[in-house]
MDAnalysis code that builds the backbone (N, CA, C; Angstrom):
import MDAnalysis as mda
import numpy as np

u = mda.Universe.empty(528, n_residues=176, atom_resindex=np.repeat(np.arange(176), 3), trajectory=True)
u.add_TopologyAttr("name", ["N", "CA", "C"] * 176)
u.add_TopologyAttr("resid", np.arange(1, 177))
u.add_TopologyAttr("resname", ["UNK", "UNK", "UNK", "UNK", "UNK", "UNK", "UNK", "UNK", "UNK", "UNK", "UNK", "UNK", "UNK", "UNK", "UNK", "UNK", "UNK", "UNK", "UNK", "UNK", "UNK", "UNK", "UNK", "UNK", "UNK", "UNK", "UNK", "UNK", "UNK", "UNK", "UNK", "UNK", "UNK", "UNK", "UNK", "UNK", "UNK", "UNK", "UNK", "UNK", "UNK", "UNK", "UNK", "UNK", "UNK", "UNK", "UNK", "UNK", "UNK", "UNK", "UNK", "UNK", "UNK", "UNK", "UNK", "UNK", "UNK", "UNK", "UNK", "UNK", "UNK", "UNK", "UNK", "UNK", "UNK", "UNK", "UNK", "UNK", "UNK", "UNK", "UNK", "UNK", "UNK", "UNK", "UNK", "UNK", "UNK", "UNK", "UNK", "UNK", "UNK", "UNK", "UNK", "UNK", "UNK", "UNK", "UNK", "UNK", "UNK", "UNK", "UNK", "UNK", "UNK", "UNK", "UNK", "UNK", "UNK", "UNK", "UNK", "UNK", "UNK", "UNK", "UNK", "UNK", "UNK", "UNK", "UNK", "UNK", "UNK", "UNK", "UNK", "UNK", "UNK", "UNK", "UNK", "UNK", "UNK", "UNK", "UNK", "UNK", "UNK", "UNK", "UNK", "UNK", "UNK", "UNK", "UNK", "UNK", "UNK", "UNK", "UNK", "UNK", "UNK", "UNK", "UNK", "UNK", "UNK", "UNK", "UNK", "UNK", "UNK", "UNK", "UNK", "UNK", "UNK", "UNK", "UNK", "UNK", "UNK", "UNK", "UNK", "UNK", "UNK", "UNK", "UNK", "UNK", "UNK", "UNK", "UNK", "UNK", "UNK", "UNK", "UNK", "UNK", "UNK", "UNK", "UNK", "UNK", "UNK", "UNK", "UNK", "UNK", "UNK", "UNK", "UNK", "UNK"])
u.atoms.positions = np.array([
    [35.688, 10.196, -52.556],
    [34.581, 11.038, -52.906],
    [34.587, 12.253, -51.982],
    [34.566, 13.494, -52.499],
    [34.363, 14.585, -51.554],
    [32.849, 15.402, -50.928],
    [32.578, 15.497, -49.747],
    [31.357, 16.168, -49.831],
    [31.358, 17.516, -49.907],
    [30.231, 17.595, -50.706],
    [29.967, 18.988, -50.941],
    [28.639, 19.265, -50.822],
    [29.118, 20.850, -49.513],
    [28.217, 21.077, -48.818],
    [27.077, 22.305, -49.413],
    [27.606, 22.612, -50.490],
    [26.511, 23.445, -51.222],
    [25.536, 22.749, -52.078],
    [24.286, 22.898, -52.044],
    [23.369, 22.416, -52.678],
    [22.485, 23.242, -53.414],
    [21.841, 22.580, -54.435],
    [21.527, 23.504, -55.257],
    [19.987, 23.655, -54.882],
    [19.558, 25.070, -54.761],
    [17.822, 24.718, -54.439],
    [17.025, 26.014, -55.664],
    [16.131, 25.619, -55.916],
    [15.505, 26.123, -56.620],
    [16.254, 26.686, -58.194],
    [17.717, 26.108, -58.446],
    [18.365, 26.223, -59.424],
    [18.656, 28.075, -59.678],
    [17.909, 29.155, -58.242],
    [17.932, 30.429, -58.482],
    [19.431, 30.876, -57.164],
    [19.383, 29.770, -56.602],
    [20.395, 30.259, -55.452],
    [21.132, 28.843, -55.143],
    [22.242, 29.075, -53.953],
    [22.336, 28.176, -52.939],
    [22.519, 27.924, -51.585],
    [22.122, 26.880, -51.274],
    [22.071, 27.031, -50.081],
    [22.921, 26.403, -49.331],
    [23.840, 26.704, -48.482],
    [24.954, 26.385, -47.344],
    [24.044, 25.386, -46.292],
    [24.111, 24.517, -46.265],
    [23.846, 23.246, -45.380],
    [24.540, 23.359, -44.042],
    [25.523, 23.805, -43.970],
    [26.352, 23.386, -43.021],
    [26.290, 24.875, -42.201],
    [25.668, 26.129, -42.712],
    [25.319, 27.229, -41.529],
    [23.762, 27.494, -41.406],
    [22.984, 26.489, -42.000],
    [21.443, 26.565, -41.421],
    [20.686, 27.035, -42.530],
    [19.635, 27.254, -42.271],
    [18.371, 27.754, -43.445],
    [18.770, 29.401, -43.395],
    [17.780, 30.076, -44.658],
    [18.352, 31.585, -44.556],
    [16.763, 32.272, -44.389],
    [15.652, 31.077, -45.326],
    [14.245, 31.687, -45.592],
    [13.318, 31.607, -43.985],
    [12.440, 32.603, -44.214],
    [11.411, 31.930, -43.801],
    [10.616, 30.460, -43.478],
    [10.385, 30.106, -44.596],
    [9.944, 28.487, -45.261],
    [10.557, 27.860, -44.627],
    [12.406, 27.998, -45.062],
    [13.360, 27.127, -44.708],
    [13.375, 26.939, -43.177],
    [12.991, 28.173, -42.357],
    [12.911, 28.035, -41.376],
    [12.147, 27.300, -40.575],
    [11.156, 27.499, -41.231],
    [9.660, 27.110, -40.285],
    [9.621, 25.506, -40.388],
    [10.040, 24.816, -41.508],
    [10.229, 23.250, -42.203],
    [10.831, 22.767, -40.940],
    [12.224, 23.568, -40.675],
    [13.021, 22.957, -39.573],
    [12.757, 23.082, -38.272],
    [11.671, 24.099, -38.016],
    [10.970, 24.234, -37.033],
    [10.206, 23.026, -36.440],
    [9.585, 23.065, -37.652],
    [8.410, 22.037, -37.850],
    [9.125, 20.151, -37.682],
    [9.836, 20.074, -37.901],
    [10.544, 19.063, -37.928],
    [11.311, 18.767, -36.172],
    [11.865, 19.860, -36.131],
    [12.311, 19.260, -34.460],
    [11.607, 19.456, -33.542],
    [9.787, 19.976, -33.753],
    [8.679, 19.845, -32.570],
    [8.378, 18.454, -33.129],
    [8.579, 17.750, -34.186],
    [7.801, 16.287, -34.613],
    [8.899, 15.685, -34.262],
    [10.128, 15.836, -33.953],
    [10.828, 15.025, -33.609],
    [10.887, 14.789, -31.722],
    [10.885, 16.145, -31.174],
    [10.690, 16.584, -30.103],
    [9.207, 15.692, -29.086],
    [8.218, 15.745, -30.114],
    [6.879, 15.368, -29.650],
    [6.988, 13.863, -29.894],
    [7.741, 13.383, -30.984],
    [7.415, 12.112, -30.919],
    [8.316, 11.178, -29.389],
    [9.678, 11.812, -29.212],
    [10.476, 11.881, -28.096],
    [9.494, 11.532, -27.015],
    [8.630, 12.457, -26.605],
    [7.932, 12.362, -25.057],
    [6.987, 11.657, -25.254],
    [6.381, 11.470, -26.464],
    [5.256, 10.410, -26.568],
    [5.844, 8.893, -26.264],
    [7.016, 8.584, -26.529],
    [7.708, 7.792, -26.391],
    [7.831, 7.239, -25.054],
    [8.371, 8.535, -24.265],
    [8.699, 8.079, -22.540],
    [6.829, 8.514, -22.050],
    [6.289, 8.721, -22.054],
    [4.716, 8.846, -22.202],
    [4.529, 7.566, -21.812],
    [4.269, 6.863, -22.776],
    [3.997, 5.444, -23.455],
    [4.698, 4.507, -22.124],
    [6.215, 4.783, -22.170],
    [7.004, 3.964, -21.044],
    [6.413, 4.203, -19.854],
    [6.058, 5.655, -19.226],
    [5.492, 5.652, -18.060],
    [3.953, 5.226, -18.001],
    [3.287, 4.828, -18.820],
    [2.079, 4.175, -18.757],
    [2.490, 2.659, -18.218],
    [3.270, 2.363, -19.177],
    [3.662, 0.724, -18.492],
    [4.265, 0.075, -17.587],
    [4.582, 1.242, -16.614],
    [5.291, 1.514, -15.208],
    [3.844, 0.881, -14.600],
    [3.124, 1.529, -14.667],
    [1.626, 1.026, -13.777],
    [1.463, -0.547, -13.698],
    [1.156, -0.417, -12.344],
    [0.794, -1.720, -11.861],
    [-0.225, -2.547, -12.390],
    [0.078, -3.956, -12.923],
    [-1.305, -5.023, -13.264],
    [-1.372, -5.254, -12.370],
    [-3.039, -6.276, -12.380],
    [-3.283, -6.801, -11.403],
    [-2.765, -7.889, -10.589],
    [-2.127, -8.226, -11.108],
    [-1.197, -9.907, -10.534],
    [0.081, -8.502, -9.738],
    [0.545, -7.737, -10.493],
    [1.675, -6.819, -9.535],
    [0.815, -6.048, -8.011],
    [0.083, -5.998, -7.882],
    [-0.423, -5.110, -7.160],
    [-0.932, -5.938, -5.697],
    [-0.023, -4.847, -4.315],
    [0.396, -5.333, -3.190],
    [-1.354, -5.730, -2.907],
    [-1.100, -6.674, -1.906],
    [-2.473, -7.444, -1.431],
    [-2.600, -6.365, 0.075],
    [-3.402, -5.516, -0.057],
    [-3.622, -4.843, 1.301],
    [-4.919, -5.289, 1.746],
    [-5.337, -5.206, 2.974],
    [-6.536, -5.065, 4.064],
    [-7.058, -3.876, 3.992],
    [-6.341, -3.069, 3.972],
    [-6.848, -1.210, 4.278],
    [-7.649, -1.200, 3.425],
    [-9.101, -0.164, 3.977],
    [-9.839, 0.564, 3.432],
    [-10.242, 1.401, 2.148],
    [-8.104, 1.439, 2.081],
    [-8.111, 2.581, 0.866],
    [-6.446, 2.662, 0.967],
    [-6.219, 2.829, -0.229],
    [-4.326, 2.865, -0.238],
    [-3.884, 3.764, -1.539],
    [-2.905, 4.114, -1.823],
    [-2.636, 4.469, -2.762],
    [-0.932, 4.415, -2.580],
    [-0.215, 4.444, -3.886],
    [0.968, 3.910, -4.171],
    [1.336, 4.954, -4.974],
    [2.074, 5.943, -5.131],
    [2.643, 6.968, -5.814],
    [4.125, 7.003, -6.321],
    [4.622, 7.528, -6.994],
    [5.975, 7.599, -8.121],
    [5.927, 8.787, -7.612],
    [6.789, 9.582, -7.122],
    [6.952, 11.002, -6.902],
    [7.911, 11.492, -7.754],
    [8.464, 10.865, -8.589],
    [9.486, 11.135, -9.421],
    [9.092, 11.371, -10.399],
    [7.791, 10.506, -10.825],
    [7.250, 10.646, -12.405],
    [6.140, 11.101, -12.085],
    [5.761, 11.583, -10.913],
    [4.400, 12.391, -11.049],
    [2.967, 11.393, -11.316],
    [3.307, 9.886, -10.983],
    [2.510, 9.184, -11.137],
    [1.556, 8.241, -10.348],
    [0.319, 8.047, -10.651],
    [0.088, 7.199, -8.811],
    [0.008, 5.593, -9.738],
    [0.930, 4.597, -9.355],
    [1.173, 3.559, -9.690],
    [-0.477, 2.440, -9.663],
    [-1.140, 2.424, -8.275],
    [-1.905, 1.635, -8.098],
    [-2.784, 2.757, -6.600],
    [-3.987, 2.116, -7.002],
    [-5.355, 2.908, -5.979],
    [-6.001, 1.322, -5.187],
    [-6.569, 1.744, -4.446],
    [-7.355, 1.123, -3.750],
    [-8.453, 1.867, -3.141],
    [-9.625, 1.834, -3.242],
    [-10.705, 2.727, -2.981],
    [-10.308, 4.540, -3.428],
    [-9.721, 4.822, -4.224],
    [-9.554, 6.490, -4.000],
    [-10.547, 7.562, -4.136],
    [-11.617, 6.834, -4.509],
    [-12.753, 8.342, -4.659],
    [-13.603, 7.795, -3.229],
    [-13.623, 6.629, -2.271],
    [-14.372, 6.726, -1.289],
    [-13.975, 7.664, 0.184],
    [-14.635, 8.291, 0.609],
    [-14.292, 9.127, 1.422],
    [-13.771, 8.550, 2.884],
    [-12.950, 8.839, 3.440],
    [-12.187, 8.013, 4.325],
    [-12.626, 9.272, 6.049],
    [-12.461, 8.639, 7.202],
    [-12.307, 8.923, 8.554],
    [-10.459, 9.408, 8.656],
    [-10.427, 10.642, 8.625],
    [-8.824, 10.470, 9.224],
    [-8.974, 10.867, 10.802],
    [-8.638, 10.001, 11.888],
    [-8.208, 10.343, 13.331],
    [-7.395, 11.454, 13.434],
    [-6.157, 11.300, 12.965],
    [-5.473, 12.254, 12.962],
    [-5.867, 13.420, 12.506],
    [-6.715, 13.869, 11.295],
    [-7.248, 15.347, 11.381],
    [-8.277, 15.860, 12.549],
    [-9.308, 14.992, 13.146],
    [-9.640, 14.943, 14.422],
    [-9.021, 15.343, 15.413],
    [-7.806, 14.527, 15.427],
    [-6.771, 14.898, 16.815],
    [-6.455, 16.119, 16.662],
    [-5.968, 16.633, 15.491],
    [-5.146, 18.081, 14.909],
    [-6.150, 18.970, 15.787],
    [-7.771, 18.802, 15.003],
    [-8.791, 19.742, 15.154],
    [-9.092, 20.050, 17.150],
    [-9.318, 18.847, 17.818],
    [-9.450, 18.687, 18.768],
    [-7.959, 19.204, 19.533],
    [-6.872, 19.624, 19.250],
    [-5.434, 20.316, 19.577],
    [-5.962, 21.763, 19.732],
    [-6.037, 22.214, 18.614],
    [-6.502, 23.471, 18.165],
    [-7.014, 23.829, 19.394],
    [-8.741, 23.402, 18.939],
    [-9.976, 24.089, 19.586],
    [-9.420, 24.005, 21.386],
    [-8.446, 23.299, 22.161],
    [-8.177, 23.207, 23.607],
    [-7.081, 24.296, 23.312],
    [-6.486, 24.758, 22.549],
    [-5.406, 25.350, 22.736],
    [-5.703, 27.014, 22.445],
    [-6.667, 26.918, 21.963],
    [-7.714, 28.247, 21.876],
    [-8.563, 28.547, 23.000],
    [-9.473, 27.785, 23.324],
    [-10.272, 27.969, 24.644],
    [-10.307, 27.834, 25.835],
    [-9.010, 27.008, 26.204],
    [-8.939, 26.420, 27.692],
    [-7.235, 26.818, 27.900],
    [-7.533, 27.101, 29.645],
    [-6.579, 27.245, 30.379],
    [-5.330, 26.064, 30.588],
    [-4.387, 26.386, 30.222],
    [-3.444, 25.145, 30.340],
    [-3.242, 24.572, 31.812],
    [-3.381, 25.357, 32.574],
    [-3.574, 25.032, 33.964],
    [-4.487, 24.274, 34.722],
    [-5.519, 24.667, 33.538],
    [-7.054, 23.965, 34.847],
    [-6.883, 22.573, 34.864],
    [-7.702, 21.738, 35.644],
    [-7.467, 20.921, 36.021],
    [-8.625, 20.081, 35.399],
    [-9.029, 18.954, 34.549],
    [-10.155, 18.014, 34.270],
    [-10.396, 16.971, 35.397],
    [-11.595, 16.825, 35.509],
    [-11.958, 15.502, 35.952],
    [-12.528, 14.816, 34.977],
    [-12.216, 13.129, 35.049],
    [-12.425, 12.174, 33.953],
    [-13.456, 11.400, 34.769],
    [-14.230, 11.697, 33.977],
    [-15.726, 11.357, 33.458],
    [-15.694, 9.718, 33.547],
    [-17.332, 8.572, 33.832],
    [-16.985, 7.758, 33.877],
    [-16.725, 7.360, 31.929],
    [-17.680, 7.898, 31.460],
    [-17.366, 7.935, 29.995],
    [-16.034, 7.630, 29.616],
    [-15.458, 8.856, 30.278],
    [-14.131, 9.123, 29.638],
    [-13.032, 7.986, 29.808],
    [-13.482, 7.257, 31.109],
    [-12.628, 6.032, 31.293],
    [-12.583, 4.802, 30.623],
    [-14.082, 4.374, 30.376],
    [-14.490, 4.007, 29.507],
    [-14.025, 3.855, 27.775],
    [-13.617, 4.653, 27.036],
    [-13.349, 4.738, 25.635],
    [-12.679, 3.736, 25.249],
    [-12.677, 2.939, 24.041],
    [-12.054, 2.176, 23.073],
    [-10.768, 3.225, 22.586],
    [-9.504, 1.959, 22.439],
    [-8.781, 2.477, 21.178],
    [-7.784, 3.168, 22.564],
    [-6.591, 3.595, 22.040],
    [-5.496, 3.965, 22.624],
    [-5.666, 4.851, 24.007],
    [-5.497, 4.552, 25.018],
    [-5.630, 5.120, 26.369],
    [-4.287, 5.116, 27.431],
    [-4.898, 6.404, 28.105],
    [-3.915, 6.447, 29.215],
    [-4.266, 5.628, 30.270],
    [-5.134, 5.029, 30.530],
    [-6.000, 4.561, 31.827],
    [-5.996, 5.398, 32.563],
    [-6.933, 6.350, 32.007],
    [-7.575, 7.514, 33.298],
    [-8.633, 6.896, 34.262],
    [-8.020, 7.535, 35.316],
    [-9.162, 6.970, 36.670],
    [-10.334, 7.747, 37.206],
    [-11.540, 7.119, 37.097],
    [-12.768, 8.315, 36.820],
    [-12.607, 9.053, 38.383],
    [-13.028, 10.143, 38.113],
    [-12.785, 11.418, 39.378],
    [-11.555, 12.103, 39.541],
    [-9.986, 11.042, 38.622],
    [-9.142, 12.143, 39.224],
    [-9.376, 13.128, 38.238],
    [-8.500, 14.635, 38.824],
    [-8.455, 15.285, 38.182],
    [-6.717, 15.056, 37.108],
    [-6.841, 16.129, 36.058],
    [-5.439, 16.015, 35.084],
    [-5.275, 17.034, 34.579],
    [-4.641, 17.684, 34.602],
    [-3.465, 19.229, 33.908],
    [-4.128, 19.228, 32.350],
    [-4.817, 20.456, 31.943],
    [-5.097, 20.318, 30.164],
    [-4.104, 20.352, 29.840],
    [-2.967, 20.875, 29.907],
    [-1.853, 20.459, 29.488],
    [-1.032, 19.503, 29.124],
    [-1.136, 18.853, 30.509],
    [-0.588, 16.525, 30.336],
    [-1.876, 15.958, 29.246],
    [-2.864, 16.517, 29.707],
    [-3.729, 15.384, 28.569],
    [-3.567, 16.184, 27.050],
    [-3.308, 17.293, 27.078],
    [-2.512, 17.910, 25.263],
    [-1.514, 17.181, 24.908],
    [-0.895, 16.964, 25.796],
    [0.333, 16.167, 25.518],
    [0.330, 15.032, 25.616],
    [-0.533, 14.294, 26.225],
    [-1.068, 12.639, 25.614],
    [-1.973, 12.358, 24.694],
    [-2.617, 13.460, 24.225],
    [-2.969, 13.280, 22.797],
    [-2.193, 13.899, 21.575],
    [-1.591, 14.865, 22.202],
    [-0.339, 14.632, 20.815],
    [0.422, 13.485, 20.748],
    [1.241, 12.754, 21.395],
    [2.376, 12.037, 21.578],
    [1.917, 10.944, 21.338],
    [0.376, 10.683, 22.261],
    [0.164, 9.034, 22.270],
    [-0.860, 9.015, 21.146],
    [-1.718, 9.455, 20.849],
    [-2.925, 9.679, 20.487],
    [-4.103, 9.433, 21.747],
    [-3.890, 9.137, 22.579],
    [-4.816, 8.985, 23.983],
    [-6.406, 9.043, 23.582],
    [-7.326, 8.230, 23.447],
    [-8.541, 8.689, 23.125],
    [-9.326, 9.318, 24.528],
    [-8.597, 8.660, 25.899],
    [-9.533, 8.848, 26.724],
    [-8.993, 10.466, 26.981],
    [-7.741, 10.682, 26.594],
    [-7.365, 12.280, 26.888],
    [-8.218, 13.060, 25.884],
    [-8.482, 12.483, 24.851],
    [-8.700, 13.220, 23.901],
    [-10.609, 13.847, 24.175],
    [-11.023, 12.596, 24.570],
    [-12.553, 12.452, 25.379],
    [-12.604, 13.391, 26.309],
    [-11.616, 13.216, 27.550],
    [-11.531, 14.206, 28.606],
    [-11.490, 16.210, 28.321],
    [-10.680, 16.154, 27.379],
    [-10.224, 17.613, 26.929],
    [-11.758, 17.972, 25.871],
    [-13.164, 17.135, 25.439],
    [-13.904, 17.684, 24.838],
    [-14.917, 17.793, 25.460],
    [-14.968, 16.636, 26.868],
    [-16.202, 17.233, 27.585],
    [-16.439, 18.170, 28.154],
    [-14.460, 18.689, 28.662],
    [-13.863, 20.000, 29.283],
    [-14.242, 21.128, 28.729],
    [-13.947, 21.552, 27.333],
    [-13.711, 22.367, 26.401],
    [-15.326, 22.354, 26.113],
    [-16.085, 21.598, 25.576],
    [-17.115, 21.944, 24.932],
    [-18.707, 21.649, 25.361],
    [-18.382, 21.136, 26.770],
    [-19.206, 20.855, 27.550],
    [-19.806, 19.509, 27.789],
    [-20.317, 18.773, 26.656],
    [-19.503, 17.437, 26.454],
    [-19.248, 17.158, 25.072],
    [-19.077, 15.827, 24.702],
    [-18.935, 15.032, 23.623],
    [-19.240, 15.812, 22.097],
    [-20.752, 16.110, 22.513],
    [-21.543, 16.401, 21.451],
    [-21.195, 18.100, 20.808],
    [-21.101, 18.705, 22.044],
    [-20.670, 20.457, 22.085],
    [-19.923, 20.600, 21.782],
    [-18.699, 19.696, 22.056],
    [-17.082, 19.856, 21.271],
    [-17.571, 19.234, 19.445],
    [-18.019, 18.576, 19.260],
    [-18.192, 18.103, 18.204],
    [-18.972, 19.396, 17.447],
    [-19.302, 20.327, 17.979],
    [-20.665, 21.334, 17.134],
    [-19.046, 22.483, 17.241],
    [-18.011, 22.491, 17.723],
    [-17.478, 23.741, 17.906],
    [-16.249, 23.038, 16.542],
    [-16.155, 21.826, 17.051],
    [-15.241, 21.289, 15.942],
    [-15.305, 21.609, 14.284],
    [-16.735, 20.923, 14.037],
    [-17.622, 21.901, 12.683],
    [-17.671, 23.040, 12.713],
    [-18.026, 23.792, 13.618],
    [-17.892, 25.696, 12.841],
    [-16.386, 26.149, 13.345],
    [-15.572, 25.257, 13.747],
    [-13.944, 25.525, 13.456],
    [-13.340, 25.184, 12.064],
    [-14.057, 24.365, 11.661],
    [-14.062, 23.611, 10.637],
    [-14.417, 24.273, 9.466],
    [-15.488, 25.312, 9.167],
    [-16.305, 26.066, 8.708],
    [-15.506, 27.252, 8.356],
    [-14.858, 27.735, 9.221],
    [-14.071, 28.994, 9.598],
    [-12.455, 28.532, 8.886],
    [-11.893, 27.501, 8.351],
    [-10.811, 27.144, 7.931],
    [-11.058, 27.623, 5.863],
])
């Protein structure tokens, strides 16, 4: 059997199959046809990346506060754990509290640590109340270590105490 690639359309012409449409119409049909073929395509992998998402029997058993699990490939966040509750980050603290010493204070001067300051919970240098310390060494034990008692020391320094660094922190904060 031979094929033959001319076909007859409208019995007024014909049309060549094998080098494309010539009309308008003809055009737009085939237009129309490879966006429905096109659309049904991504609805497809659509569909697949929905079922990528984690059930509940899949989904890691965390402690944390708040977690989230992301696909960076598909642009997708797999599984949440608290995501609309508003979270404490330390580390933007630490950032902020970097800043505001690295703006206002002499790298040279010297702190004395407070009995407060010896005092603090949570990651420390064991500062000894009365000595003095370089703003500089304690910048650099709260970058490196996270140091809370450096971090304490450099705001009673900087902002007069606790509370003053905390009011300069907000209208630094304000000013971003």
């Amino acid at each position: 059997m031979c094929y033959n690639s001319k076909l007859k359309y409208n019995s007024a012409r014909e049309v060549d199959i094998m080098k494309g449409p010539k009309t308008v119409r003809e055009r737009s049909f085939c237009f129309s046809l490879t966006l429905l073929f096109v659309l049904s395509i991504v609805s497809m992998k659509l569909t697949e990346c929905r079922s990528l998402a984690l059930t509940d029997a899949d989904k890691p058993n965390t402690e944390a506060v708040s977690a989230l699990l992301f696909d960076a490939r598909r642009g997708q966040v797999l599984t949440s754990k608290a995501p609309e509750e508003p979270t404490h980050s330390p580390l933007a603290s630490r950032i902020m509290a970097v800043l505001i010493t690295l703006e206002k204070a002499d790298m040279e001067a010297m702190v004395t640590a407070s009995k407060d300051v010896v005092n603090v919970e949570g990651a420390s240098l064991k500062l000894s109340v009365g000595e003095k310390y370089a703003v500089k060494n304690l910048l650099n034990a709260v970058v490196l270590t996270g140091a809370n008692d450096a971090t304490k020391a450099l705001a009673e320094y900087v902002g007069g105490s606790e509370q003053g660094f905390v009011q300069m922190m907000n209208e630094y904060a304000t000013k971003l």
